[in-house]
C-alpha positions as CSV (number, residue, x, y, z in Angstrom):
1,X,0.0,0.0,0.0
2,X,2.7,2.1,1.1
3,X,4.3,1.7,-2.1
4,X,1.7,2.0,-4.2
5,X,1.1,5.7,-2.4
6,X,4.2,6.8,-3.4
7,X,4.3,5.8,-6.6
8,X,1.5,7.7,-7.6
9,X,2.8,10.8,-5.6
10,X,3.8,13.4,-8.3
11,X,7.4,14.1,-8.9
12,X,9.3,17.2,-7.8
13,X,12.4,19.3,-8.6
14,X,14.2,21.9,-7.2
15,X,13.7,25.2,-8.7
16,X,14.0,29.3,-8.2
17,X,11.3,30.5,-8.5
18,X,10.5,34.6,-8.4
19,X,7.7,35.3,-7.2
20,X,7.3,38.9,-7.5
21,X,8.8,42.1,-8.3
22,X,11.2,43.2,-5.4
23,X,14.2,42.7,-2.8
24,X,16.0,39.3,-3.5
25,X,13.6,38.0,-0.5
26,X,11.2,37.4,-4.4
27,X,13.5,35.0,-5.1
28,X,12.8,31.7,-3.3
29,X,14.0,27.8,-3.6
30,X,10.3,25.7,-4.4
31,X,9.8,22.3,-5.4
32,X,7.5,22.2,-8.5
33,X,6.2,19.2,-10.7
34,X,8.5,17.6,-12.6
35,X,6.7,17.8,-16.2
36,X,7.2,14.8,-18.9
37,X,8.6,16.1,-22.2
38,X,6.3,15.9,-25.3
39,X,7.2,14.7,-28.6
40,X,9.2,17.6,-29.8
41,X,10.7,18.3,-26.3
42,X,14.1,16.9,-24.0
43,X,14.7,17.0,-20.4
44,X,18.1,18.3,-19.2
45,X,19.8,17.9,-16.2
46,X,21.2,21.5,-14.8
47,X,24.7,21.8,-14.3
48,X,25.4,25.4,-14.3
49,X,22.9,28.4,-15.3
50,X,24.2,31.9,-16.4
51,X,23.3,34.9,-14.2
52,X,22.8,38.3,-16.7
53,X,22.2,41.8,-15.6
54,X,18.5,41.2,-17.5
55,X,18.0,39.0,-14.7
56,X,18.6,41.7,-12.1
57,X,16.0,43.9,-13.8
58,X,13.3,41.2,-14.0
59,X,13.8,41.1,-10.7
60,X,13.1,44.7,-9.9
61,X,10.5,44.8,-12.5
62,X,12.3,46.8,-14.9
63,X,12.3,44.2,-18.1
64,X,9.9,43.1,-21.0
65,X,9.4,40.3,-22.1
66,X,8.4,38.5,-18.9
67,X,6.3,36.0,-18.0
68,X,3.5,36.6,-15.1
69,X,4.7,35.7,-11.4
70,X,5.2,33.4,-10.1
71,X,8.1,31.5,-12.2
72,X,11.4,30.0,-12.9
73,X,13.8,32.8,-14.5
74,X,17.3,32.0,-16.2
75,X,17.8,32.3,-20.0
76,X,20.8,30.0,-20.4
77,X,22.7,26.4,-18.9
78,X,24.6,23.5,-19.9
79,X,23.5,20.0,-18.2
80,X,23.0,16.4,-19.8
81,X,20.4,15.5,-21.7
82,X,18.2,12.8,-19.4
83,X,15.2,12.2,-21.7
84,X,14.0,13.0,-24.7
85,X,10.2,12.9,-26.4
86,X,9.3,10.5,-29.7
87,X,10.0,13.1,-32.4
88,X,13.5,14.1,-31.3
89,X,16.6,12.6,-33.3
90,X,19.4,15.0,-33.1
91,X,19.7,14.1,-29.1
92,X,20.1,11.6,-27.4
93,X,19.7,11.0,-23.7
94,X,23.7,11.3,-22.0
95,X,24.3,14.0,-24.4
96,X,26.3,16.9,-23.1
97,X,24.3,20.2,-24.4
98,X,24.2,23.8,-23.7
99,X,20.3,25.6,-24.2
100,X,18.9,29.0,-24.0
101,X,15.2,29.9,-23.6
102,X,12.9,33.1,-22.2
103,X,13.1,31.8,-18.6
104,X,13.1,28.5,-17.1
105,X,16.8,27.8,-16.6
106,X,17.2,28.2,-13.0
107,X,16.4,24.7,-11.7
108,X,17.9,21.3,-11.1
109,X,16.3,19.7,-14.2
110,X,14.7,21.9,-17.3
111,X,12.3,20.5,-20.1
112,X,12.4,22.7,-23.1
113,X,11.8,22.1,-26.7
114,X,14.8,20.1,-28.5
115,X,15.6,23.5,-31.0
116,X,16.8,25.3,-27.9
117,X,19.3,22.7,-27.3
118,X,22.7,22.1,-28.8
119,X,25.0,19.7,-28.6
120,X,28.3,21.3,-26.7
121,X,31.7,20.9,-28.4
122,X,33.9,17.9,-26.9
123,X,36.4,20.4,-25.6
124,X,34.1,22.2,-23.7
125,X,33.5,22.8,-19.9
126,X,29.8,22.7,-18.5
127,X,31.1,26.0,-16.9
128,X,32.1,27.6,-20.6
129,X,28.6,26.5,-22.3
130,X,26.4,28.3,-19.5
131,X,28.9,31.2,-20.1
132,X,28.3,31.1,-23.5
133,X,25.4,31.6,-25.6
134,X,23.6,34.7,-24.5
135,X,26.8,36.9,-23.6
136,X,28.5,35.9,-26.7
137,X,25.2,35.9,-29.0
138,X,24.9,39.7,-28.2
139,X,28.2,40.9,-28.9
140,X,28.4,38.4,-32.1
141,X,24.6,40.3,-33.5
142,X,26.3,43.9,-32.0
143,X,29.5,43.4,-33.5
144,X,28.6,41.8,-36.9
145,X,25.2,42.0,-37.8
146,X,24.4,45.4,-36.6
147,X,28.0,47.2,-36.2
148,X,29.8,44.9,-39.6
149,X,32.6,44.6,-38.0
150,X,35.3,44.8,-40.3
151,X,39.3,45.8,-40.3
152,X,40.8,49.2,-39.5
153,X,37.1,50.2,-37.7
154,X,37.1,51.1,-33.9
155,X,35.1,50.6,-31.2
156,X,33.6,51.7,-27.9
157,X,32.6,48.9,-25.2
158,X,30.7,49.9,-22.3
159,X,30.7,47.6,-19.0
160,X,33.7,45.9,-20.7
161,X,35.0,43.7,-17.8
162,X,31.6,42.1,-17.8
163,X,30.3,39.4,-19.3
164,X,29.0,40.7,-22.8
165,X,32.0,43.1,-22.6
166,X,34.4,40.1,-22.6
167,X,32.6,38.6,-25.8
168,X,32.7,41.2,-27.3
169,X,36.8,41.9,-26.9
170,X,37.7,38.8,-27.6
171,X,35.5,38.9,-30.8
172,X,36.9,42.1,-32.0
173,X,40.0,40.3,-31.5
174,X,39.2,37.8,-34.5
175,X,39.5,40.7,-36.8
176,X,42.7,42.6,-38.1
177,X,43.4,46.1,-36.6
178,X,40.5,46.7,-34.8
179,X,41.5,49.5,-31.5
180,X,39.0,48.7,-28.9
181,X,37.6,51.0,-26.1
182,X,36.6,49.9,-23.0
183,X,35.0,51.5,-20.0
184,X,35.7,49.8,-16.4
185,X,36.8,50.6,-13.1
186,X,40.7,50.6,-12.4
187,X,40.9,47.4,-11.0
188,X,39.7,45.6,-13.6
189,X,42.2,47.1,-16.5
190,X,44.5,44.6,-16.5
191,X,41.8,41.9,-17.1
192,X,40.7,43.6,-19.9
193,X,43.9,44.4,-21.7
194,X,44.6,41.0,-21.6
195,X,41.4,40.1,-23.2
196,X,42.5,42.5,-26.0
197,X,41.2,45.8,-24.7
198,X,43.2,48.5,-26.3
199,X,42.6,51.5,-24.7
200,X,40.8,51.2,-21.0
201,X,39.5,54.0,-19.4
202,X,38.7,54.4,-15.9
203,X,34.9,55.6,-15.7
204,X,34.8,56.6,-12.0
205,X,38.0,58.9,-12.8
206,X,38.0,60.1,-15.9
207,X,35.6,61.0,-18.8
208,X,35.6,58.7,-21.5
209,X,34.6,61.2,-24.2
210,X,37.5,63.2,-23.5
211,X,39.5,60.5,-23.4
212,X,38.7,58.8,-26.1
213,X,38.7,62.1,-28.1
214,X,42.3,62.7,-27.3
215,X,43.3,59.5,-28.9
216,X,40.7,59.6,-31.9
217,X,39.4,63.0,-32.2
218,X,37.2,62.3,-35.0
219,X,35.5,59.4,-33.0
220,X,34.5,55.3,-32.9
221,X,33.1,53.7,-35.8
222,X,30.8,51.6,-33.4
223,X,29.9,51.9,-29.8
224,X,28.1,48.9,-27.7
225,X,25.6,51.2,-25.3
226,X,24.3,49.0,-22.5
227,X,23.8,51.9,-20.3
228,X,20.9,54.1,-22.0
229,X,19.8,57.3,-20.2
230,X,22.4,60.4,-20.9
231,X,24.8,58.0,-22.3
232,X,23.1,57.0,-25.3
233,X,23.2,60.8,-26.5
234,X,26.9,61.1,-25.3
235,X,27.2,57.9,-27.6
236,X,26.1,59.0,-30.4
237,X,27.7,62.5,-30.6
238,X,30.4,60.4,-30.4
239,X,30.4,58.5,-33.2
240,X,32.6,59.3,-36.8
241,X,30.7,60.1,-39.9
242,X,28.8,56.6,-40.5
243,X,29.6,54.8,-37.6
244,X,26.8,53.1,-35.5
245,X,25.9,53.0,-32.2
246,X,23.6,49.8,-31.0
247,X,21.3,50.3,-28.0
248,X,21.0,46.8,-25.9
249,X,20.4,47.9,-22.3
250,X,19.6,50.0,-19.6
251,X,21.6,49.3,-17.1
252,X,21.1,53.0,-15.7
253,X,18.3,52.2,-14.6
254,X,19.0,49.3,-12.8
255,X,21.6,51.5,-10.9
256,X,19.8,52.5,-7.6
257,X,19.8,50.1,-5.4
258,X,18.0,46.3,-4.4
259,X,14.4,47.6,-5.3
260,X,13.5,49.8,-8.3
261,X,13.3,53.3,-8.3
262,X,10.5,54.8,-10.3
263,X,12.0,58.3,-10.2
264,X,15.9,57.0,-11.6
265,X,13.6,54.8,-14.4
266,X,12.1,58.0,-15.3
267,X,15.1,60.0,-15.2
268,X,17.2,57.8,-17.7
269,X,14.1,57.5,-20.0
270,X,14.0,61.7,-20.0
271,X,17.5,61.7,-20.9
272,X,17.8,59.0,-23.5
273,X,18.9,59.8,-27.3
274,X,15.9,61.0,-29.3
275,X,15.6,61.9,-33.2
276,X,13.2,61.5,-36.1
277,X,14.0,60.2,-39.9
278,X,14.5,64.0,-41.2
279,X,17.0,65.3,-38.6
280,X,19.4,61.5,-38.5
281,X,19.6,62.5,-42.5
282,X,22.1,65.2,-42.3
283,X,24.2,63.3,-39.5
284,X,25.3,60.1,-41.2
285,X,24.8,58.3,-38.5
286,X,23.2,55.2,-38.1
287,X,21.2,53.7,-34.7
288,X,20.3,50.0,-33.5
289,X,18.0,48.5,-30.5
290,X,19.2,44.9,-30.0
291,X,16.8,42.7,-27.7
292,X,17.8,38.9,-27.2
293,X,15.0,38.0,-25.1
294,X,12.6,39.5,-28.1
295,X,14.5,37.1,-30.4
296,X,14.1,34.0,-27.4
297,X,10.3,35.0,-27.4
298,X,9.9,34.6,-31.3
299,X,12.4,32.2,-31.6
300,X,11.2,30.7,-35.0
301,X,11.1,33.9,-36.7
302,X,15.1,34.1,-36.0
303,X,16.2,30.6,-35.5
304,X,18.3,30.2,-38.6
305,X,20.6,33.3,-37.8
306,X,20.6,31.9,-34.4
307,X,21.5,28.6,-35.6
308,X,24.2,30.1,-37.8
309,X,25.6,32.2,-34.9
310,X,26.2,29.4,-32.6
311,X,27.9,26.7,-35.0
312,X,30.1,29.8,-35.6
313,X,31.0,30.5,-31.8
314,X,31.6,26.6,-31.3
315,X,33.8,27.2,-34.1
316,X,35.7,30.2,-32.9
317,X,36.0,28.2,-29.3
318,X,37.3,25.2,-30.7
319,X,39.9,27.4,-32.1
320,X,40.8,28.8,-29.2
321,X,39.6,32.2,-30.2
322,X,37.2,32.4,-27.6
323,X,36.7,31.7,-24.7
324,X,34.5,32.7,-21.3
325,X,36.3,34.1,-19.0
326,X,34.0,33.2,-15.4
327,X,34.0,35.3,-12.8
328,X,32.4,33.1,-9.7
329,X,29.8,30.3,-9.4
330,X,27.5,30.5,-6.4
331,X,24.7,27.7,-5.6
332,X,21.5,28.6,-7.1
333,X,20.2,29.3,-3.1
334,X,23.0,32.1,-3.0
335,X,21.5,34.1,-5.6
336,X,20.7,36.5,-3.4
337,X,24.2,37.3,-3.0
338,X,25.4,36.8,-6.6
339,X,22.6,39.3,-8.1
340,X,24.1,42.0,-5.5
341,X,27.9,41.2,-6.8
342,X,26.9,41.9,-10.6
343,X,24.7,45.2,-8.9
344,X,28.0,46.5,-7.8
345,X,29.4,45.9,-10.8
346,X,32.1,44.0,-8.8
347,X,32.3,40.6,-11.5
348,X,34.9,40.4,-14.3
349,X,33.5,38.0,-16.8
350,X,30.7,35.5,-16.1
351,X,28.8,34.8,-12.7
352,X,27.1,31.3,-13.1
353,X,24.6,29.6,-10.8
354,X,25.0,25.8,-10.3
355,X,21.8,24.1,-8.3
356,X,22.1,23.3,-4.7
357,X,22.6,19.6,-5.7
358,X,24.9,19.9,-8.0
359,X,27.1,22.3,-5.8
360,X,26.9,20.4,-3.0
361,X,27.9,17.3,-4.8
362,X,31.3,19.0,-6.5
363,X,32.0,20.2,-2.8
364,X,31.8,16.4,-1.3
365,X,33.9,15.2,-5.0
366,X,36.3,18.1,-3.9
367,X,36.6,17.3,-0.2
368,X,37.1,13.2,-1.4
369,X,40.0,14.7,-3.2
370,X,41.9,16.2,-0.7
């Protein structure tokens, strides 16, 4: 009887689940049903999720798409593949895969259809595919799609000791002669000139349109902007006769503090680059808005230039061309604490989430060790 109970009680994972906008107290550790993929769907098992500054504005309510709360954020993770529905060939279960979706990610096992899934290259670390595909995805769609990247050009990085800022150095790195800017504190300079950074500037101490003016007085070619606010018109006043500038954040307005504030929100919106089709004419200037999680929520509209993009960062990594550099890895209960080290803008590279499980398991393989 006993067992016949328990068989038919439903089966549970572990997953974070936010269940409002707010403090990091809306982030809370649930067990939720464990739901049987359909035909066109797998099942992974969660090794390590990626934590993105997108995440931080969910959080305070500051970010579109979303779904409504209660659920399980995280857009990207790398895991094993532990089943798979009828329909699905190109997996199989054991398979070592890195997949990206909306939301979803942040739990000990993820079901997701099978097009969001890729097979990992053989060289590469369940830590380097969560790192992966949404930091390099955006500076790969900045740099080349938007920005056409190409030799002799220049360009402005803002946030560049974080995780897109990486990509997006080492990426200008696979073209010849290209002088990169890069905003970041003093601390992190080295980290970044390593990476391929040619010309850091300290924005705390010094003001990187003066600076950058001094070295290149007519201006960049193409500027990342994930700041918005006042900085998107410094931007684009910044750029050289038809150069581009490409809008994909607002991390000014994230800047505040644990909760949202309304008044800095409205603030950076007042202050944010504005124009109209006549007046950009005489300027020869061009502009971009880039939005990954518009392109994760219709997928199928962009899935062959996402498809295309990834085979060519798996190339570019198993060249060694690329690679993420991670910053920390804090259990998935600790996110608390990771969401406040990103905040402070204190990460170089990628912070990644591994679930309690997991984490506690490398920590016993690690103490076995020794």
């Amino acid at each position: 009887m006993a067992s016949s109970e328990a068989n038919e009680r439903p089966r549970l994972i572990s997953a974070m689940e936010l269940v409002g906008a707010g403090g990091y107290d809306k982030l809370q550790i649930k067990k939720i049903p464990y739901r049987e993929p359909n035909s066109d769907e797998v099942v992974i098992r969660v090794k390590f999720a990626g934590l993105n500054f997108a995440d931080l504005m969910r959080r305070q309510g500051l970010y579109s798409p979303a779904p409504k709360f209660p659920y399980v954020p995280g857009f990207e993770a790398s895991g094993v593949v532990e089943a798979i529905g009828s329909n699905v060939s190109q997996l199989a279960v054991g398979d070592r895969v890195v997949a990206f979706a909306g939301d979803g990610m942040w739990a000990d096992l993820v079901t997701l259809s099978n097009d969001r899934c890729f097979k990992m290259p053989d060289n590469m670390s369940f830590e380097d595919g969560a790192a992966l595909l949404v930091n390099y995805i955006t500076a790969y769609h900045i740099l080349f799609e938007f920005g056409n990247l190409r030799p002799n050009k220049s360009v402005l990085i803002h946030m560049a000791a974080g995780g897109v800022g990486i990509a997006a150095i080492q990426l200008c790195k696979t073209v010849k002669n290209v002088t990169v800017f890069g905003t970041a504190s003093g601390s992190k300079h080295n980290i970044i000139k390593e990476a391929g950074c040619t010309h850091p500037i300290d924005y705390h101490t010094e003001d990187y349109v003066a600076e950058i003016r001094k070295i290149s007085p007519n201006g960049i070619d193409i500027i990342m902007d994930p700041l918005n606010g006042e900085d998107s018109v410094r931007g684009y006043n910044l750029l050289k006769p038809l150069g581009r500038i490409i809008y994909f954040g607002a991390a000014n307005v994230a800047a505040s503090g644990e909760n949202r504030s309304l008044f800095t929100a409205f603030k950076t919106w007042y202050k944010c680059f504005s124009t109209n089709s006549l007046s950009i004419l005489s300027d020869n200037k061009s502009i971009a808005g880039y939005h990954l999680g518009y392109l994760l929520k219709y997928f199928d509209s962009g899935k062959e230039i996402a498809l295309e993009t990834i085979d060519e960062l798996f190339r570019l990594y198993n060249e060694g061309a690329i690679k993420p550099q991670i910053d920390s890895i804090y259990p998935l209960s600790k996110v608390g604490e990771a969401m406040q080290r990103m905040h402070n803008r204190q990460n170089i590279g990628k912070i990644l989430l591994q679930p309690d499980d997991e984490a506690n398991a490398t920590k016993n393989n690690d103490t076995t060790t020794e």
